[in-house]
Every structure is written in C-alpha cells, then in structure tokens.
C-alpha positions, 0 to 999 in steps of 0.5 A: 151794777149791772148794764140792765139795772141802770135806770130800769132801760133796757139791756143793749142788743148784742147784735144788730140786723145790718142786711136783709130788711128787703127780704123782710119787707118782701115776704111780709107782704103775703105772710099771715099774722101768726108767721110774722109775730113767729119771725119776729120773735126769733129776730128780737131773739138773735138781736138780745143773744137768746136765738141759740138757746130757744130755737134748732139751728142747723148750719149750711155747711156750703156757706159757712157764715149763714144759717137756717133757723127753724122758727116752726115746723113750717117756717125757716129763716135762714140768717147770714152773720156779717161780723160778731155784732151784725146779721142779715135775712138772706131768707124767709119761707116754707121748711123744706128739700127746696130751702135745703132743710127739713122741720 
C-alpha cells in the first residue's frame, strides 16, 4: 500500500520550510493577491517535491546552497536549502540585474 492511500490523508511533504517565514511575512505586506497566491504555489511545490518539475530554476553559483525560483515573469523567490528536508526564503521580489536574474 502506498503512503498516500492510507486512509484517503494526504502524502507527507518531503520538505519543510525551517527559514525565512519573516521574509514572507515581510513582503506580504505589499504584495498583490495574484503575487501572493503565485509564491504560494511555488512554496507548497518545494514542500511536496514538484518545484523542480513545474518552475525554471537557476542556481546562484556564488552561493551554492541557495536558488531563485522564477515563480513569473516578474516575480523571483530565491530559496535557501538548509539540509535534505529544510528550506528557507532568503527572498521575494521583482526579476531582475538587481536580484542577480533576469525572467
């Protein structure tokens, strides 16, 4: 029997956000609806293990345990991976020379 079909719960999340609820919480504040439900998704996605399937990823190579997730064209989450079940928010923002990435 499978994990999932056990009772009809749900399957257990691979990873668990440790980090970075701050950062969330933060940039919540001024977010729009459409952005919030956007980074949302793509957390919920690294939480049940689909992030590297449904969204481009690019690695920062000058800090090799983080990287940005391009959740739209406009909109970057750049993700920390603590260990092989955590991750952190290091950031949330606009796509861009600034934040090191392009859309």
């Amino acid at each position: 029997m499978r994990e999932h079909d056990v009772g009809g719960a749900l399957p257990r999340s691979r990873f668990r956000m440790e980090t970075g609820l701050e950062v969330l919480e933060e940039w919540t504040q001024t977010a729009s609806q459409s952005q919030k439900n956007a980074v949302y998704e793509a957390l919920f996605a690294m939480l049940d293990g689909s992030l590297f399937r449904r969204y481009r990823i690019v690695d920062d190579f000058q800090r090799p345990s983080e990287l940005f997730v391009i959740v739209r064209d406009d909109l970057v989450v750049k993700i920390r991976v603590n260990c092989f079940d955590s991750f952190g928010v290091v950031h949330i923002g606009a796509c861009g020379p600034r934040q090191g990435i392009c859309g």
